[in-house]
N, C-alpha and C positions, 0 to 999 in steps of 0.2 A: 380306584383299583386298576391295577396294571396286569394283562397276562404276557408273559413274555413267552418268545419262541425259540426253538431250537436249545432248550437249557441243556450244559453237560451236567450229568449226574455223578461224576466220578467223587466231587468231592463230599456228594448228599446223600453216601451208603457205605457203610463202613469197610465193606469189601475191597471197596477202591474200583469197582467194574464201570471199565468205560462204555456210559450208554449217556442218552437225551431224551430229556421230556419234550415231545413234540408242544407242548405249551404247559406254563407253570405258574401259578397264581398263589403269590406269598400273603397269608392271613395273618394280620397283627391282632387283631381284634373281634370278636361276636358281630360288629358291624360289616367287617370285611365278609365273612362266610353269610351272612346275610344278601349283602349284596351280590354274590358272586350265586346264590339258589332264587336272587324276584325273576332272573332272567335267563335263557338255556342259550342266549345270542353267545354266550363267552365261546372260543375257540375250541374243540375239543368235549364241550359242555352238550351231552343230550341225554335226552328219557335214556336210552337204548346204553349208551356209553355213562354209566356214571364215574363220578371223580373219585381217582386214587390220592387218600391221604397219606402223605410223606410225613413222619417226624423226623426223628435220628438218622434213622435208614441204617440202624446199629442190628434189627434185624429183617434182613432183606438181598435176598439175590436176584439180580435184574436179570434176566434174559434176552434182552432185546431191549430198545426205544420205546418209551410207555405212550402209546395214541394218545388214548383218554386224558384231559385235565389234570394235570395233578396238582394239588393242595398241597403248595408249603404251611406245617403251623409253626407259627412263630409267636404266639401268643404267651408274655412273657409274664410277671406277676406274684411275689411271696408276700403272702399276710398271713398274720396270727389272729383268725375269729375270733376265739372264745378260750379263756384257760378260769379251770376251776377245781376242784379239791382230788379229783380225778383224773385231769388230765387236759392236754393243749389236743385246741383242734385248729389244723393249719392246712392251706390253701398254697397250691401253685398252680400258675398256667403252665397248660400244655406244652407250651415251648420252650419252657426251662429243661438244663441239663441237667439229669437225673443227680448225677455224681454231686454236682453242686450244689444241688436244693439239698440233698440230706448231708453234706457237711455245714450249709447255710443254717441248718435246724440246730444244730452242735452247739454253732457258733451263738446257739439262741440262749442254748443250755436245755434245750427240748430235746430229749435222748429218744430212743426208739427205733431208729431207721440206719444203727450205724453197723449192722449185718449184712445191708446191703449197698455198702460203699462201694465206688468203681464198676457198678453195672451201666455198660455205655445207652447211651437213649438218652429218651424225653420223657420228661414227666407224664403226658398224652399218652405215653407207649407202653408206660405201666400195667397199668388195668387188663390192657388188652393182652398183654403175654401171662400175667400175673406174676410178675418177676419173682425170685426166690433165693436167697443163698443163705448157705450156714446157719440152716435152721428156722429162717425166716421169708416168710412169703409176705408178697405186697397183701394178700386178704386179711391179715395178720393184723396192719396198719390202718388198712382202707375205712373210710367214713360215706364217703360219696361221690359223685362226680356231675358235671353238669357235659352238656352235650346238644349237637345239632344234627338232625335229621336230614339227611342230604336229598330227603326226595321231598319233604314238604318245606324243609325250611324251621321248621320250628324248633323252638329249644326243650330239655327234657332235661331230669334228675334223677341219675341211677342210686337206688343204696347197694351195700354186697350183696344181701340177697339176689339181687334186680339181674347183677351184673354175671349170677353163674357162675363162679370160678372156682377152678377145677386145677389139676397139673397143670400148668406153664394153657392156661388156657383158661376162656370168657364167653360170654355172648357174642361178644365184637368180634370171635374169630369163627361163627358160625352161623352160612347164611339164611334166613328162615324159611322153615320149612310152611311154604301155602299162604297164604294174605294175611294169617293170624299167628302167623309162626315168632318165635322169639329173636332168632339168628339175628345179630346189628351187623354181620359182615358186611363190608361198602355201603354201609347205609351210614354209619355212624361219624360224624366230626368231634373227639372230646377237645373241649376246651378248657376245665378247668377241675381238678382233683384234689379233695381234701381228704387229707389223714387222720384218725385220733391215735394219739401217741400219751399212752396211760401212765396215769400214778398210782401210788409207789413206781419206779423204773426198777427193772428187773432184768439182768443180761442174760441174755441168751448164748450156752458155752457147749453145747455137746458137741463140737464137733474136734474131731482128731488133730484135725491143723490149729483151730484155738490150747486144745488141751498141752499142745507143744510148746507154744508161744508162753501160755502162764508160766512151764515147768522152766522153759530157760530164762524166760527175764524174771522169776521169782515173784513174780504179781498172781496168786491165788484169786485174788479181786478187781479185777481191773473196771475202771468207770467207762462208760460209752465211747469217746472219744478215742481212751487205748485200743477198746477192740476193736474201732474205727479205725487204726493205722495200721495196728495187724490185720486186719484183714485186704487194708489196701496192698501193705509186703507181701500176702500169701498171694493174691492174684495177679501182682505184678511178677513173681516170680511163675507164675506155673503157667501165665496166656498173655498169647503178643498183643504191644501197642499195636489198636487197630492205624494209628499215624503211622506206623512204622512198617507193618505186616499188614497186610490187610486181613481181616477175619469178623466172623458174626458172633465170636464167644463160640459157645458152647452148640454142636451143630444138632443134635439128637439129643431126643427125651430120654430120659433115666427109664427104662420101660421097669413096668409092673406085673409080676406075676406071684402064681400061688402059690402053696407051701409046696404040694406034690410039684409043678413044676421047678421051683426051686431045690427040692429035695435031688430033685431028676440029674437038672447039672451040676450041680455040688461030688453027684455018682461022677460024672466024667471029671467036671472043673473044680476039685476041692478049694481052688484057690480065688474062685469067684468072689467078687467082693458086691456083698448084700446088706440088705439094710431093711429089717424088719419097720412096717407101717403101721398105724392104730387101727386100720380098720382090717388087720389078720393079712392084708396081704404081703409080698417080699418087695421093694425096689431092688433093680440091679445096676451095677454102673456100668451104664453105657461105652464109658470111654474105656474103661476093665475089658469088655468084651471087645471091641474094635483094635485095643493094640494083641491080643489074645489071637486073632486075626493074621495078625500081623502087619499091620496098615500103618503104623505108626513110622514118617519120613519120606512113606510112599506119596504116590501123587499120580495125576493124569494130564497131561500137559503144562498147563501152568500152574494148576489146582493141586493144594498138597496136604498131608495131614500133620499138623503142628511136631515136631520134634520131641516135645517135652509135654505134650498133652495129645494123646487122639482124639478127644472130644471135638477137638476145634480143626479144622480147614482151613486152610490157609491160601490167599492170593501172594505168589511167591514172584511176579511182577508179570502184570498182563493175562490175565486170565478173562476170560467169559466165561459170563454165567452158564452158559451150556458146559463148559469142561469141569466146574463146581458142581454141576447136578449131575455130570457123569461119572467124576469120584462117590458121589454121596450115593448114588443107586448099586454103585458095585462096591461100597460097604455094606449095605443096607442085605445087599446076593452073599455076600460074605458068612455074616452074622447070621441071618438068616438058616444058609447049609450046613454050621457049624453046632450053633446052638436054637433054630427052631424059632427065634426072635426077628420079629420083623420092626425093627428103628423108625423113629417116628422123626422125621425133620424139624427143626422149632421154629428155623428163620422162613419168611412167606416169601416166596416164588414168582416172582412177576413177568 
């Protein structure tokens, strides 16, 4: 096991924000994160300071040069456990590229995962955001995961239940509350996540940009694969290559509210765009309210709001993470004065 010093992070966060891990220790293996918790001698490594894990860094804005140790995973790995009259249960490590494991499953003929094609990350980084698009959440998929305990060392096995998942949200992103508390915030290393991906296959189509897609290519039924390329055309069109632009996706949670408060601005915002939920309450679209704003090309320094999406933020060349989080607070003061909503950030703040 090697820690290296002074690493640039530009190219290990999708933002493109040029910062340095004061020391940075690449994990290939369950052996390596082993090794790197028998001993607190590693650079960076103590009780006081525990290790920040790095996957994708697809979501994440740096603020500075991270002290603490940071944990590359790289821990690579697709197998097919078990398949039987119900369904394929399949395994990836945590350092695989999300986008590629679930066109990899396609390519298996294992359908299931192709609503969420083109979400940038790492397999590892799933669980913990609970990714979701077009209708489909990773909880949706999820079977289980294994994982290492960053304060004893030891390895452990989450099911969904285990894992709490909630909106774009887990255990893994809440730290626990008191000795007995649930939270795996910076406690947690996942290493390796299995899916079950059910039989019969069944697609999943409610959504508006799908409903487009069948009308003009005349495919009322499309197989997994197709709504796997549509869906890669709709998100290639509507948010920037993070190679190209820098960005975290989508920056803000879709906030949730009730009917009377939905009722409330539909009275001012007739044109709000809502999306009634199972359990009675309304989503609203975040990015609806932000260019509503007016925010939409604007920017603060380097820091800017995507052209063709307000959802997203955009590194427009050379930005700091401080000018990122000073657009994102004076959208957050925006929305806020206008509509009473207070935006929820998704990507984590370093």
């Amino acid at each position: 096991m090697i820690v290296e010093n002074q690493v640039p992070l530009q190219a290990h966060n999708s933002f493109g924000i040029v910062a340095r891990a004061l020391h940075l220790a690449r994990v290939k293996s369950d052996a390596d994160v082993s090794t790197l918790m028998a001993s607190r001698d590693w650079p960076g490594l103590t009780r006081e300071a525990p290790p920040f894990v790095l996957g994708g860094g697809s979501n994440l804005v740096i603020t500075g040069d991270i002290k603490p140790l940071v944990i590359k995973v790289e821990i690579g790995g697709r197998r097919l456990l078990e398949e039987t009259p119900r369904g394929w249960l399949v395994e990836a490590g945590a350092g695989e590229n999300w986008h590629d494991f679930v066109n990899w499953t396609l390519e298996q003929a294992w359908p299931g995962l192709e609503n969420l094609a083109l979400i940038p990350g790492s397999v590892g980084a799933s669980p913990v955001q609970n990714i979701g698009a077009y209708g489909v959440e990773l909880q949706d998929r999820f079977h289980s995961l294994d994982a290492i305990d960053l304060q004893t060392g030891r390895s452990f096995t989450l099911d969904a239940a285990q894992c709490g998942f909630g909106y774009r949200d887990s255990v893994f992103k809440h730290a626990p509350a008191g000795e007995k508390g649930l939270g795996l915030a910076g406690r947690a290393l996942i290493t390796r996540v299995r899916f079950w991906l059910p039989k019969p296959w069944k697609p999943v189509l409610g959504y508006a940009d799908l409903e487009r897609k069948m009308a003009d290519t005349g495919s009322p039924h499309p197989d997994a694969r197709q709504i796997f390329n549509w869906i890669c055309a709709i998100r290639r069109a509507k948010l920037p290559d993070p190679a190209v632009i820098g960005n975290a996706g989508s920056f803000f949670k879709n906030p949730t509210v009730s009917v009377e408060q939905c009722a409330d601005i539909i009275a001012r915002d007739p044109k709000v765009v809502h999306y009634p939920m199972a359990d009675g309450s309304i989503k609203l679209a975040a990015g609806w309210l932000i260019d509503a704003c007016g925010w939409k090309g604007r920017g603060v320094g380097n820091a800017g709001v995507y052209e063709k999406q307000a959802l997203v933020l955009v590194n427009r060349g050379g930005a700091t993470g401080g000018e990122v989080m000073t657009l994102a607070k004076a959208i957050q003061t925006s929305v806020y004065e206008r509509f009473g909503i207070l935006l929820e950030p998704e990507p984590v703040v370093v």
